[in-house]
DOROPA-565436 format. One record per residue (C-alpha): x, y, z. Coordinates in pm, whole numbers, plus 32768, in hexadecimal, padded with zeros to 4 digits. Layout:
// DOROPA-565436
   east   north     up
      X       Y      Z
...
//
This chain:
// DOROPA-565436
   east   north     up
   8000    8000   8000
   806A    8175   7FD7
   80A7    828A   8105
   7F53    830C   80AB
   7E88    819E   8091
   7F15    8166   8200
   7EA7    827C   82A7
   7D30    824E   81E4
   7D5E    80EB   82AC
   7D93    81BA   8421
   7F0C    8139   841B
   8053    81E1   837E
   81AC    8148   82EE
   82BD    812D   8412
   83C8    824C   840B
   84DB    81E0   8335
   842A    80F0   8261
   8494    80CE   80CB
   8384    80B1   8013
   83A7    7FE0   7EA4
   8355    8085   7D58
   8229    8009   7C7E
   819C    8096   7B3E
   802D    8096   7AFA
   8002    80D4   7987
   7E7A    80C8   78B5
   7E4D    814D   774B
   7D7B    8288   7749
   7C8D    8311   762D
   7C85    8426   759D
   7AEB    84A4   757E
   7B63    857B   747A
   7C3B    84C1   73A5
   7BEA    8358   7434
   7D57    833C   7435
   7DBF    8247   750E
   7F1A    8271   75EC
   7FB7    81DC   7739
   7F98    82B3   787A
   80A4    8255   797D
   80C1    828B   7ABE
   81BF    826A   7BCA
   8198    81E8   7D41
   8241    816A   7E59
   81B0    8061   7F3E
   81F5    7FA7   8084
   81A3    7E3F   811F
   80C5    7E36   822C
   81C6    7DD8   830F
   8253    7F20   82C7
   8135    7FBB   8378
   80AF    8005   84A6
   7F39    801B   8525
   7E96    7F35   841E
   7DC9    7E0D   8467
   7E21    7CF9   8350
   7D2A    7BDE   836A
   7DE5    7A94   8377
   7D80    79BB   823F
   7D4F    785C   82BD
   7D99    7720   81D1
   7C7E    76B2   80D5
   7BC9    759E   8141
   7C4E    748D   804A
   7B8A    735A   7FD2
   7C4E    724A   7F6A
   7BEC    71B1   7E12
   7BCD    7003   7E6D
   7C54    6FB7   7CE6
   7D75    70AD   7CF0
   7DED    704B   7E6A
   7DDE    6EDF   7DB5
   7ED8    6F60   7C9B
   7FE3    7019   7DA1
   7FCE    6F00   7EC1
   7FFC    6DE0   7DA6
   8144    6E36   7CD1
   8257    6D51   7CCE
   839C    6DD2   7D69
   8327    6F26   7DDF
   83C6    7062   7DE5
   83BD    70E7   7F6F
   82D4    7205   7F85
   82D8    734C   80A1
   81F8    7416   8098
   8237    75B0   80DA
   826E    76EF   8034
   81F0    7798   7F03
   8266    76F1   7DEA
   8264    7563   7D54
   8383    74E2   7CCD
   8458    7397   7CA2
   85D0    7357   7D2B
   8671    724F   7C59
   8795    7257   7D28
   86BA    720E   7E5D
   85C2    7178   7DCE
   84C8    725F   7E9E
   836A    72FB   7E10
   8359    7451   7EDA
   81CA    74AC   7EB6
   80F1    75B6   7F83
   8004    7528   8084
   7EBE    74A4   7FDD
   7DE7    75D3   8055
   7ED2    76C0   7FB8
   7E31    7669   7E61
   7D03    7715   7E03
   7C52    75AF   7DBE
   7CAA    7428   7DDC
   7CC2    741E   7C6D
   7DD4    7514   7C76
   7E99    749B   7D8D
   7E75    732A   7CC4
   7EDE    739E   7B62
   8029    7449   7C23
   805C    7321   7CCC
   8027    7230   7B83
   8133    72FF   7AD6
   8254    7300   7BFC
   81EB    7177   7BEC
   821C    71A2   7A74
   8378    723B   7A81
   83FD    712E   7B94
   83FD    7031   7AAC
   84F3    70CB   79CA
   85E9    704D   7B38
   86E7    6F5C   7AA3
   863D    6E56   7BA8
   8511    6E70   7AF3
   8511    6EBA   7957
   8676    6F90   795F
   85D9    70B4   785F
   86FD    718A   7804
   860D    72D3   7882
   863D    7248   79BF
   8779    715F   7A0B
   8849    723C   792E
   8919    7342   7A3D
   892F    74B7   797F
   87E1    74CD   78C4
   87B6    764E   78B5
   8661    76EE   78C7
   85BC    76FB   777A
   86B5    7620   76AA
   8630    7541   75D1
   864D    7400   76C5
   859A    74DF   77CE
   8481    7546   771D
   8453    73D4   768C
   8448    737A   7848
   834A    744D   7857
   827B    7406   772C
   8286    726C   77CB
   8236    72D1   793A
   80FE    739F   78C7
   806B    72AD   77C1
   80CC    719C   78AD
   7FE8    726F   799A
   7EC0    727A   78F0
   7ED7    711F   788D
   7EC4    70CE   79E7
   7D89    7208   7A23
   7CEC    7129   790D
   7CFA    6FB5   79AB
   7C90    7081   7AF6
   7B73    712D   7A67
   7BD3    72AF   7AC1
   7C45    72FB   7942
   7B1C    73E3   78FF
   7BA2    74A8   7A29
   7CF4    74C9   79BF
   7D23    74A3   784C
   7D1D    7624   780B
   7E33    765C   78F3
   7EF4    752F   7861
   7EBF    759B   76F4
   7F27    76EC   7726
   8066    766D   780A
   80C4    756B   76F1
   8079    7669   75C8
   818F    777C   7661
   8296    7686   7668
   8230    7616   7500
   825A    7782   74A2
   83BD    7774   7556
   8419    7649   745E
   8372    76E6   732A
   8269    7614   7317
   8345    7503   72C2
   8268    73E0   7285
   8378    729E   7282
   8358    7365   740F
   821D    732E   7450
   8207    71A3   73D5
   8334    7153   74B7
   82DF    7208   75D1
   8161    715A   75CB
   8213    7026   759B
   82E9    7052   7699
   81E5    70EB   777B
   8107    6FAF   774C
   8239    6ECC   77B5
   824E    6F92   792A
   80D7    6FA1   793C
   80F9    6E28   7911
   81F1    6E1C   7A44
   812F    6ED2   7B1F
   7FF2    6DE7   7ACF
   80D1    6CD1   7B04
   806A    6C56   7984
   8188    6B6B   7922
   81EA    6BCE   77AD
   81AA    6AF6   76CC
   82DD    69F0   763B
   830E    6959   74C7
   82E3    67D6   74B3
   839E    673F   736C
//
């Protein structure tokens, strides 16, 4: 909040504070000319805990209802990943072999929290223990190279595999189509990308299901 939207609140920003600058910018028309151009403007804020005198409610955790066929799909994979739960983000360690996800009520819904969770799943497989994918058993794989964006392409498909055989896709195939289609865009739309990365993505769903792939008999 500013100096001004604290006092409005009956409190004020402790002496010796710094504030941290923000820019608010909208485009403005002209009712002349119907010209259209951005208007700018400049402020400086502070956290709460910069202040003094202000009542902050305390947001409690959503109440969280586990989903019966997606607590099936986490509790039965083969060879599990460890899990902790805590902080803001989800992610996988390879080199712990450790899914770090947010408490369940931190999501807005079960479906969420089970689609983040399906793709952490999705990316543990890549472990050299499991189906060694270069993505993730490979040390050095920078952000947004080519073997990165592939990882991620296989984690989310993988996902909403796994949203489909637990029957939450219709809640989360928007977010998964628009996840998978900007790291498309980062490969150019290279299609031989796409075919591997489903295949590949259908191969750690597999895993996860425990579905034995399938052999060649002569």
């Amino acid at each position: 909040m500013t100096f001004r939207q604290a006092r409005v609140l009956g409190g004020f920003v402790r002496r010796g504070e710094r504030g941290f600058p923000i820019v608010f910018w909208q485009f403005i028309k002209d009712e002349e000319t119907e010209e259209k151009f951005p208007l700018l403007r400049y402020y400086t804020v502070f956290n709460v805990g910069q202040c003094e005198g202000i009542d902050v409610p305390i947001l409690g955790a959503r109440a969280f209802s586990p989903i019966e066929e997606c607590e099936n799909i986490v509790s039965g994979m083969p060879n599990p990943p460890r899990t902790e739960f805590g902080g803001n983000r989800a992610f996988y360690v390879p080199s712990r072999d450790l899914i770090t996800i947010p408490a369940r009520g931190r999501f807005t819904d079960g479906e969420e929290f089970y689609a983040t969770m399906f793709h952490e799943m999705a990316h543990s497989t890549g472990h050299q223990s499991r189906l060694n994918r270069k993505g993730i058993s490979e040390s050095g794989v920078g952000f947004g190279s080519e073997i990165y964006s592939q990882e991620e392409l296989v984690a989310e498909i993988g996902a909403s595999f796994l949203n489909a055989k637990a029957g939450i896709v219709g809640c989360t195939i928007a977010n998964s189509a628009s996840y998978i289609a900007n790291w498309l865009l980062a490969l150019r739309n290279d299609k031989r990308m796409i075919i591997s990365a489903a295949g590949q993505a259908q191969r750690a769903a597999d895993y996860i299901l425990g579905i034995q792939p399938l052999t060649s008999t002569e």
